[in-house]
N, C-alpha and C positions, 0 to 999 in steps of 0.2 A: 543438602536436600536435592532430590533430583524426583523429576516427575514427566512421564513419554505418554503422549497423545498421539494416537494417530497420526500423521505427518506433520506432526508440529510438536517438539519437543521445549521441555521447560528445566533448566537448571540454576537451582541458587547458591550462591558460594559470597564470602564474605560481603554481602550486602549488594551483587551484582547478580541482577538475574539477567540471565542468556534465553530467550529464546529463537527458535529454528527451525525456519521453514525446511522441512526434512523430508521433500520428494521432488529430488534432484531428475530421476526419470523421467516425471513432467511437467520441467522447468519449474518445479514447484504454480506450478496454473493452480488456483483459485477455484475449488470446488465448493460445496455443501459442507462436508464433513470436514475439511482441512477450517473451514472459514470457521467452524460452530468450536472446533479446538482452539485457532486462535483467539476466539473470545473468551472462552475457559481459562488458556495459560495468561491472558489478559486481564481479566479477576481475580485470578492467583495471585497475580502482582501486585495491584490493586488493594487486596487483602490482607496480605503479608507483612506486618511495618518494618519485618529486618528487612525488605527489598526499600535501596536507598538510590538504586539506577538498572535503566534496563536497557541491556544491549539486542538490536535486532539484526540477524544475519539468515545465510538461507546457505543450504548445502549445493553441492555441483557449480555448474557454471554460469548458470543465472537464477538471479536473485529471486522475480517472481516474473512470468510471461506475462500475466493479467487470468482473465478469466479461463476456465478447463471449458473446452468449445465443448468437447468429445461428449460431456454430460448435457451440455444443452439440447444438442439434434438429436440424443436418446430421450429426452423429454415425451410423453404424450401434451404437456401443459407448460409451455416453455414462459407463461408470463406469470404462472402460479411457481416454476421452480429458480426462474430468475427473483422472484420478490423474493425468495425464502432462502434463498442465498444473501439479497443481499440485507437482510436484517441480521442475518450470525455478523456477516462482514461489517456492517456498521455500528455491529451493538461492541464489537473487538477495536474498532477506531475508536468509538466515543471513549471507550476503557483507558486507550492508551493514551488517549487527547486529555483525559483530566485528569488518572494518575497522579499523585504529589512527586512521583519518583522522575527525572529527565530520560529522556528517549533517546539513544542511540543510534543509528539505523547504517549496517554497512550493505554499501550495493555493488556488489560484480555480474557483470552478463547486464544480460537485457532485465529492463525494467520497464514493463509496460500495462499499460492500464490502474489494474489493482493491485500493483509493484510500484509505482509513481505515487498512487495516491500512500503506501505505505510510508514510502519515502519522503511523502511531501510531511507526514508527521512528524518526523524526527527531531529533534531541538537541535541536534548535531547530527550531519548526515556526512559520510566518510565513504567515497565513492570511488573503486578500482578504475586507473586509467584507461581502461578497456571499454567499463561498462555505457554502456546508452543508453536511450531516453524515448518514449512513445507514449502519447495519451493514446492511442490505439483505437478508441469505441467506439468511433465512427466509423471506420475501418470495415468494421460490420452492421452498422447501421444502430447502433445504439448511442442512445446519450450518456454521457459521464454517472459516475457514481465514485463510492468512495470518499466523498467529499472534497475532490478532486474541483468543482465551482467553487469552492469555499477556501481552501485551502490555498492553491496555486495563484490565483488572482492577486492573493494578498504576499505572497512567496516572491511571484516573477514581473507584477503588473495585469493589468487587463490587457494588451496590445498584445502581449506576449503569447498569454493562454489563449486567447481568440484564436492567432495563427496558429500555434500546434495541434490544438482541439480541431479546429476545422480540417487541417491540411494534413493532419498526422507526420508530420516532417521530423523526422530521428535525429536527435542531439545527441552528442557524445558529453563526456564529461569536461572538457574543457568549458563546454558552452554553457553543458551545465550550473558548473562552478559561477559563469561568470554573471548568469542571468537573477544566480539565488535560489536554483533549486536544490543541489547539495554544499555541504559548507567547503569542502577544500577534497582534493584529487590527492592520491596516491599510486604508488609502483602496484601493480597487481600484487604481486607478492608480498608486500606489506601492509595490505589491507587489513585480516586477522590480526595480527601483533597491533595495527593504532588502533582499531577501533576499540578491541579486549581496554589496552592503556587509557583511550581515551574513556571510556567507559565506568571504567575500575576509580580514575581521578574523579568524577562525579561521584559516584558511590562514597568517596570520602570527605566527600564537601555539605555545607551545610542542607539538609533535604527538605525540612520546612519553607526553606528561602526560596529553593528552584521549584518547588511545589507553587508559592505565592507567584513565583514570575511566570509559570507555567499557566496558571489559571487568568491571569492579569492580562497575557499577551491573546490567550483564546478570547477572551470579551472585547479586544480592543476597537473591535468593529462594529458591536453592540447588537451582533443576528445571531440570533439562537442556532450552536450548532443542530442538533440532533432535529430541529425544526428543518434545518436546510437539506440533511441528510432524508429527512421525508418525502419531502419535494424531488430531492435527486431518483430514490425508490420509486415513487410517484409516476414520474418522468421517463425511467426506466425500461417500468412495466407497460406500462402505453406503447412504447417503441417496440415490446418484443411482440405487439400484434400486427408490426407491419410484413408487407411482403419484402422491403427493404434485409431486413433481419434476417429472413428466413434463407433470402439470396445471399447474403454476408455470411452467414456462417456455413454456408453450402460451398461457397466459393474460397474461403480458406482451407477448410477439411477438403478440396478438391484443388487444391494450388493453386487457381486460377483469378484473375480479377475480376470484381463482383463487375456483376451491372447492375445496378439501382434505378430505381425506376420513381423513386419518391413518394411513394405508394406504400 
């Protein structure tokens, strides 16, 4: 079975579904429409009972930049198209997060923002020695999303997310590996070939079981995801009324370092 979404591509083949962020021209960035596919090929999954593992990869040379700036500064209403993004993009995480099927997730290139928080879902995350690391959203004067306060904290520590959240400081994959945010480092070029393997070995393993341990390990902190995920939304859209934001995302699409004002 094979099924093509707009920049997010879905294929099932003996019990292993493949999907694929597929706009490698821009870095695969986090739009509206890419984020409302991946919650579709997310359902698909979800709905499907011959899907028994899902591999997540992305085409070019990195995985996901985070958010597509380009659509926010065309905004007339940038905290009405920030929230409406980010409910496609979180209603595709809760999908993936509870799924009965194990999550895959290979990362090459940069991985930032809404690439992190991708990756922070993965049950098995298989990460090209190349790739790095950025929570980014400060960067432009936003607060995190994606689940990325929920996820990471309990992934690397609280001490850990503090610093890279605040300071945006770029980890490579060694650091990665070593802090807990992806499971193990590979050769760039061997990345496709383990992760497909590692993948494909789930898909033939018991799927009710990694289903139970998948839902088991999501409760074990006892806060309602999609609760948290509102709050992050919440949090989000407040930030995109500041003049912070508006300077952040001016000062990337202009190369130049913001100046923030706090405001």
């Amino acid at each position: 079975m094979s099924e093509d979404i707009p920049s997010v591509t879905l294929a099932v083949d003996n019990g292993l579904a493949t999907i694929t962020l597929a706009r490698p021209d821009k870095g695969n960035a986090l739009g509206y429409d890419n984020a409302r596919a991946l919650r579709d090929v997310a359902l698909a999954c979800d709905e499907n009972p011959e899907v028994r593992a899902v591999l997540l990869k992305a085409d070019g040379k990195n995985f996901c930049v985070g958010g597509d700036l380009g659509t926010f500064v065309k905004s007339d209403n940038l905290p009405l198209a920030v929230k409406e993004l980010t409910i496609e993009f979180h209603a595709a995480l809760s999908k993936l997060a509870r799924m009965r099927a194990p999550l895959v997730v290979a990362v090459q290139g940069a991985a930032a923002g809404a690439g992190v928080a991708l990756a922070a879902l993965g049950d098995i995350v298989i990460a090209a020695r190349a790739s790095h690391y950025t929570i980014a959203y400060t960067g432009i004067g936003f607060s995190p999303d994606g689940g990325t306060t929920y996820t990471l904290p309990r992934l690397i520590g609280l001490r850990r997310f503090q610093e890279l959240a605040l300071t945006n400081r770029r980890i490579d994959a060694a650091e990665a590996a070593s802090i807990g945010l992806v499971t193990r480092v590979v050769d760039d070029e061997q990345l496709p070939a383990e992760a497909e393997a590692t993948a494909r070995r789930l898909a033939e393993g018991p799927t009710q079981a990694f289903g139970a341990i998948r839902q088991l390990l999501l409760g074990t902190f006892n806060a309602g995801f999609e609760g948290h995920l509102e709050q992050e939304a919440r949090y989000l859209s407040d930030a995109c009324r500041s003049a912070d934001v508006k300077e952040g995302i001016a000062a990337v699409l202009a190369r130049r370092k913001p100046a923030f004002q706090g405001r």
